[in-house]
Each structure stands twice: as structure tokens, then as C-alpha cells.
Legacy VTK file of the C-alpha trace (Angstrom):
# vtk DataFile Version 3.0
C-alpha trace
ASCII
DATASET POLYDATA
POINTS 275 float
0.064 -13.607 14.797
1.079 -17.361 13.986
4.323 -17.848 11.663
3.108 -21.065 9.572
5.206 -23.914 10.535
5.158 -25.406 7.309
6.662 -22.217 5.143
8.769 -20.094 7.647
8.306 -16.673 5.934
4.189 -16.345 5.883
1.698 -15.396 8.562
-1.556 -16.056 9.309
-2.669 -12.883 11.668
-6.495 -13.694 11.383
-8.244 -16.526 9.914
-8.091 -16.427 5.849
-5.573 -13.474 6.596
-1.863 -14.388 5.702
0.977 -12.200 4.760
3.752 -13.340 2.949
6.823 -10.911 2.845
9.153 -10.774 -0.511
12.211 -8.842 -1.474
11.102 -5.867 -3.935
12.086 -2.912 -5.478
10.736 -0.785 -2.786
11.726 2.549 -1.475
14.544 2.464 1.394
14.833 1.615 4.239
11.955 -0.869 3.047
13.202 -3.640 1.877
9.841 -6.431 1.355
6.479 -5.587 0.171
3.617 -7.675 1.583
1.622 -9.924 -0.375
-1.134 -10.702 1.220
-3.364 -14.078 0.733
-7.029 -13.758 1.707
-9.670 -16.832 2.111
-9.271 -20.038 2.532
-11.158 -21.840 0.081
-11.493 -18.818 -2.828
-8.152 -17.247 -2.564
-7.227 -13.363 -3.423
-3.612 -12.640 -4.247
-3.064 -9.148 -3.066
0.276 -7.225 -4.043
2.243 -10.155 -5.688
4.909 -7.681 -5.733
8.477 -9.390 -6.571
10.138 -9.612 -9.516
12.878 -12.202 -8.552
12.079 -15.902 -9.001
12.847 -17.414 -5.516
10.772 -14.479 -4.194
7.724 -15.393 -5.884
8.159 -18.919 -5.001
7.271 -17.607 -1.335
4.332 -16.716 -2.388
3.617 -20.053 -4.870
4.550 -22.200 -2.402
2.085 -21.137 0.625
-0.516 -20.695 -2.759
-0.396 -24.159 -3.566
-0.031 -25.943 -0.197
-3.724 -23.379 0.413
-4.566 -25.226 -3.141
-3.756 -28.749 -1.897
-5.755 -28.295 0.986
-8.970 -27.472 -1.254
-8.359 -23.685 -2.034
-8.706 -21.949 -5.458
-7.148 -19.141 -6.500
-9.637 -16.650 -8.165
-8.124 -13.274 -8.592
-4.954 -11.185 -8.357
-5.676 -8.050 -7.020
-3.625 -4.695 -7.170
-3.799 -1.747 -4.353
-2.110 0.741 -7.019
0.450 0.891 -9.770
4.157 1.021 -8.513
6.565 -2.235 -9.823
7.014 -3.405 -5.972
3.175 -4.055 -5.692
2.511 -5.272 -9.359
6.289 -6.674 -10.758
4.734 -10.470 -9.906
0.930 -10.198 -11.233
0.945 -11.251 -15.375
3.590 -14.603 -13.614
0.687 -15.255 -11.089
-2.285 -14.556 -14.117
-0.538 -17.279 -16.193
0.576 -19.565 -13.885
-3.308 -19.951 -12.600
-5.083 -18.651 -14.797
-6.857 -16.029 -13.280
-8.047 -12.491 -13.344
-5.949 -9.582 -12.287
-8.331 -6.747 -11.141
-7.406 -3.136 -9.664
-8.726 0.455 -10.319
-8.805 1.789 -13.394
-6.607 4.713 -12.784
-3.679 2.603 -11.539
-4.486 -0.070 -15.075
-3.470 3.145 -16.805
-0.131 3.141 -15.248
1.031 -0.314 -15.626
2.426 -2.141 -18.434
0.092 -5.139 -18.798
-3.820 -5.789 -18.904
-5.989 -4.976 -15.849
-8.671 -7.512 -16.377
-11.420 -6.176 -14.492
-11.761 -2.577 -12.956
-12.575 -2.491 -9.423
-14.451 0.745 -7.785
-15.073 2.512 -4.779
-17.789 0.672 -2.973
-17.510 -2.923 -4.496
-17.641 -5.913 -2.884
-15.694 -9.367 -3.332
-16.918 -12.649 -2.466
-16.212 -15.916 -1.948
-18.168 -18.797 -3.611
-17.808 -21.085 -0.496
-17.464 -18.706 2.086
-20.013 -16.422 2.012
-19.001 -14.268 5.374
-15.778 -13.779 3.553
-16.078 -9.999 2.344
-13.423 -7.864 1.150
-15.047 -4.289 0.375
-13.104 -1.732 -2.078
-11.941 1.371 -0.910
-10.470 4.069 -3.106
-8.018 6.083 -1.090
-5.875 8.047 -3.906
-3.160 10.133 -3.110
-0.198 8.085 -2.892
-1.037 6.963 -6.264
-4.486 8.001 -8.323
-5.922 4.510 -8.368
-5.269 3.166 -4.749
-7.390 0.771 -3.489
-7.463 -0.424 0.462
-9.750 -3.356 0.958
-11.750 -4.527 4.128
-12.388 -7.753 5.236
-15.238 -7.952 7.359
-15.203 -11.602 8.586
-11.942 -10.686 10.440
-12.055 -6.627 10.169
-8.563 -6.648 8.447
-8.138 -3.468 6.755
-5.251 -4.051 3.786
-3.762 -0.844 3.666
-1.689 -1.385 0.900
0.935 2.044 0.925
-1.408 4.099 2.751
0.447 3.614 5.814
3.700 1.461 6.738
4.968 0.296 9.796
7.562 1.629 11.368
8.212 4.425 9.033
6.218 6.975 6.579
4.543 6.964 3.012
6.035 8.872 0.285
4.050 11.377 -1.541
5.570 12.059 -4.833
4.216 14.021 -7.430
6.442 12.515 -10.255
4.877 9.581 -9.555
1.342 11.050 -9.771
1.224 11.280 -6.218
-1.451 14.235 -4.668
-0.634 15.110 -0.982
-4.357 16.496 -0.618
-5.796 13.424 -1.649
-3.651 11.677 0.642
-4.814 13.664 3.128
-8.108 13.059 2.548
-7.583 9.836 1.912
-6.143 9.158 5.434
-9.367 11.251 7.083
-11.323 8.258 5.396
-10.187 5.287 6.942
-10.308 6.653 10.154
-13.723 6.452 9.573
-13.933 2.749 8.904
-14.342 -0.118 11.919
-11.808 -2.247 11.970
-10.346 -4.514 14.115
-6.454 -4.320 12.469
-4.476 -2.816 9.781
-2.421 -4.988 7.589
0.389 -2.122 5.835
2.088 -3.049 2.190
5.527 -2.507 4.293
6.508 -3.609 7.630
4.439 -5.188 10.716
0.295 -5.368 10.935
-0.977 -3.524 14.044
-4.219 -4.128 16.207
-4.408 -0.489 16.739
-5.810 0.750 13.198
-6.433 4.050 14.049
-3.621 4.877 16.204
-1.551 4.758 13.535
-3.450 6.334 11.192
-3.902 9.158 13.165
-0.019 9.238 13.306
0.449 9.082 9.993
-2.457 11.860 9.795
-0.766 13.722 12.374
2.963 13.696 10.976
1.918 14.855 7.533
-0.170 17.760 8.970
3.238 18.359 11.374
5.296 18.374 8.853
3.443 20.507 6.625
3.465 23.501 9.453
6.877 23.246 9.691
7.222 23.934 5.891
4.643 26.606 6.010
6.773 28.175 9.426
9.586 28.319 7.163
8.678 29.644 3.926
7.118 32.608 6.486
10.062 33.435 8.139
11.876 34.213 4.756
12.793 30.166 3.165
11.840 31.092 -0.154
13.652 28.817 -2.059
13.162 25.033 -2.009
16.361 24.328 -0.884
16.214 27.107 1.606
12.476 25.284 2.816
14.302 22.139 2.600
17.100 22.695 4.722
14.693 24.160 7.548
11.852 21.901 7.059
13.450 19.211 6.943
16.246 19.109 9.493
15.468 16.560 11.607
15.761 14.191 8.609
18.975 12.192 7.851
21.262 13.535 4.585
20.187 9.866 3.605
16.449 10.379 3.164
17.304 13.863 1.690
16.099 12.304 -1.948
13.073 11.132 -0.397
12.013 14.510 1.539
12.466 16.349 -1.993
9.552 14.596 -3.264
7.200 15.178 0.146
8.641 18.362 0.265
7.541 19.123 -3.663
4.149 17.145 -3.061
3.377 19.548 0.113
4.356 22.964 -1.723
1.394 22.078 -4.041
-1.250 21.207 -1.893
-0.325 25.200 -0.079
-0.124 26.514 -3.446
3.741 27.281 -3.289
5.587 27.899 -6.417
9.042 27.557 -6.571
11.968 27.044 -8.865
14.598 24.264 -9.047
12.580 21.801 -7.198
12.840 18.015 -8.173
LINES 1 276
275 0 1 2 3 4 5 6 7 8 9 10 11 12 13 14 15 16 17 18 19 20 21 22 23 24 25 26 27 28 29 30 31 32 33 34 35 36 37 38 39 40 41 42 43 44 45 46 47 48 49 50 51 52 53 54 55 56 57 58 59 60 61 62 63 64 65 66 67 68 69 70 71 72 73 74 75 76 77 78 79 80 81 82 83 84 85 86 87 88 89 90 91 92 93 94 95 96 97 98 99 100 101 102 103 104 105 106 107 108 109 110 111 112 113 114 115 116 117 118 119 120 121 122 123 124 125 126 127 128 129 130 131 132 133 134 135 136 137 138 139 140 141 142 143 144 145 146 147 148 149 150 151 152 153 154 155 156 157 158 159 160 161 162 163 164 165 166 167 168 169 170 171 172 173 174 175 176 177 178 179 180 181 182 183 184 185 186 187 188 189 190 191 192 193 194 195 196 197 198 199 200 201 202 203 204 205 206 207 208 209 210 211 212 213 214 215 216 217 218 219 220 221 222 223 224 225 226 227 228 229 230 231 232 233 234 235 236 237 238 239 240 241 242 243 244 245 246 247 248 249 250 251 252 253 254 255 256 257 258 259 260 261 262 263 264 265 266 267 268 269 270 271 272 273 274
């Protein structure tokens, strides 16, 4: 991974591949989402998601000094629908006058135009650098219309909240989150070669499946514990909470109501007084 000298916060961790980190309105302990720059010459603005100023400015700076060098920007391009992946795209749409494409289920969600609708299976390319590839891959769960995409000059999968690193992905129902689909979702891209796996939050990792499969793993862990407890007699949520859930910290409490919600309805559990 090489921290470009000329603009301290972005990263180039493959050729055409560079992250740029900005403050968002994530989900704690998170804190940045990454926006991720991809080509060199026909440039894709994934996950411009900041809403303050000097944030975006991270990402306009490194934009322009790839524009100065001969680059174009072509597209912004959304993984799904939550503000602290989309709060910068209609500033980055104006400011160069480009597209902003994503899936149509998450252009339902959002407040502004989705310009084109991208799909399972689809391909974008570059004009001037033809082994530049970055395939679509619907992985919904997390969110309905979540896209990963999959460079296969470098084999830079961009995750977008399919996985983060360190920590886990929130499934939450209220915000038309499906913990089957996730599931599912994560089976998939174990399936697909790659070389590393570039996560909307925290650090990429050249060991794509390894922590996929712990993602994978923790979900389907975590799930057995619930199940463990609502047998042995936790049949209320707070009850399944409690159990399930103690090895969390009171602060991520909030948090493990919504996996814990998202999980009872993938087993088929009904109960009162949840979120």
C-alpha cells in the first residue's frame, strides 16, 4: 500500500486503485467511509460519502491532481443507499458533470436522481484503458440494492459495507436490511477470484476470503447462539438479547437490537417489543 506523497490522506493499494478516507455519518466505532478512485485515465468515483466541505475536498483534491495528469472523471458510482456512502454524490455530479449510476433498488432510497441503473452482471469500461474492468455485483442484504464491484486488471474486489475491517456489518431491518440475503450474499463472493478486498470502512486486506469467511462465520455464530437461547426458555427479545448477546459491550447494545431483530426474521421468530 503506498500513502501518496503529494495528498497525505489517499492510497494507492494497486495500480488505478486509490482509497481516500473522509469523516461521515457512519455507524460507531466507524468513523470514515472510503471513497474509492478507480482508473487512471477514465476515473470512477466510488462512495463519495461526506457531507462536510473540507471532507470532500480530500476527495477533489486527489480528483483533480488525477485530472491534471490527463484523467477524466466519468461516473459517480454508489454501492447502496445509506447518507455515509451517497451524502457527497449530486456535489461531485455538478461539480464535473457526470453521471451518478447505482442499482435501482438503492435509487429508490435516496433523495436525488440515479442517472443510470446498474445490474447484476454489467461491466464498466474505460475508453483508454481497455484492461481496466470493473464488473457489477449485486450482493443485497445489508441494503436491497448493494452493489460490490470487481476490478479485474488488479483483482480488487470493492466491497462497499459487505464487510469492514476490523469490526462487523450491521444488518438492520429498519433500514431495509435482510439477514438472509446477507447471508447469501456473503456465500457469493466467496466464490469470486480475487486478489484483495477493498471494505467501505477500515483497512483493505490481501486475504479476501479469509475475511469473508469470518464475517460468514460470525453471523452464522452468532445466530446459534440466539437460536441456543430462545431454546432454553429466552422468549422475549430482551430475554434473547441479554443471553445472546453478552459478550457485547452495553455500548453496542443499540446496534445488537437491530442484528438481533434482523436474525429473529430470517429463523422465523416473532416477538414483541423489539426495536
Amino acid at each position: 500500500m503506498e500513502q501518496d506523497s503529494a495528498e497525505s490522506n489517499s492510497f494507492e493499494v494497486r495500480r488505478g486503485i486509490t482509497i481516500v478516507p473522509v469523516r461521515s455519518a457512519t455507524i460507531p466505532p466507524a468513523t470514515h467511509t472510503n471513497c474509492i478512485l478507480v482508473g487512471d485515465w477514465d476515473l470512477y468515483v466510488i462512495d463519495p460519502g461526506a457531507s462536510d466541505a473540507a471532507e470532500l475536498c480530500l476527495v477533489t483534491d486527489r480528483v483533480n491532481q488525477l485530472i491534471d495528469r490527463g484523467g477524466r472523471v466519468v461516473a459517480v458510482l454508489l454501492t447502496h443507499s445509506h447518507p455515509d456512502h451517497t451524502a457527497g454524490a449530486e456535489y461531485l455530479r455538478r461539480l464535473y458533470d457526470v453521471p451518478i449510476m447505482g442499482h435501482q433498488a438503492a435509487a429508490a432510497q435516496v433523495s436525488f436522481a440515479v442517472d443510470r441503473f446498474l445490474n447484476d452482471g454489467d461491466v464498466l469500461t474505460s475508453e483508454h484503458d481497455p484492461q481496466c474492468r470493473l464488473q457489477c455485483l449485486h450482493t443485497p442484504g445489508h441494503d436491497p440494492g448493494h452493489l460490490c464491484f470487481l476490478e479485474s486488471q488488479t483483482g480488487v474486489l470493492l466491497a462497499g459495507d459487505m464487510v469492514a475491517n476490523p469490526g462487523t456489518i450491521v444488518v438492520s431491518r429498519q433500514y431495509a436490511g435482510d439477514m438472509s440475503h446477507f447471508l447469501q450474499s456473503l456465500e457469493r463472493l466467496l466464490a469470486v477470484e480475487c486478489q484483495m478486498i477493498v471494505p467501505a470502512h477500515g483497512q483493505p486486506s490481501d486475504q479476501p476470503r479469509e475475511l469473508i469467511q469470518r464475517q460468514l462465520e460470525h453471523r452464522l455464530w452468532r445466530e446459534a447462539k440466539i437460536e441456543r437461547a430462545y431454546a432454553a426458555g429466552a422468549t422475549t427479545f430482551d430475554q434473547l438479547l441479554a443471553q445472546a448477546y453478552d459478550d457485547a459491550a452495553s455500548s453496542a447494545m443499540p446496534l445488537a437490537r437491530h442484528a438481533l431483530d434482523a436474525h429473529l426474521a430470517k429463523l422465523g421468530i416473532e416477538l414483541p417489543a423489539g426495536l
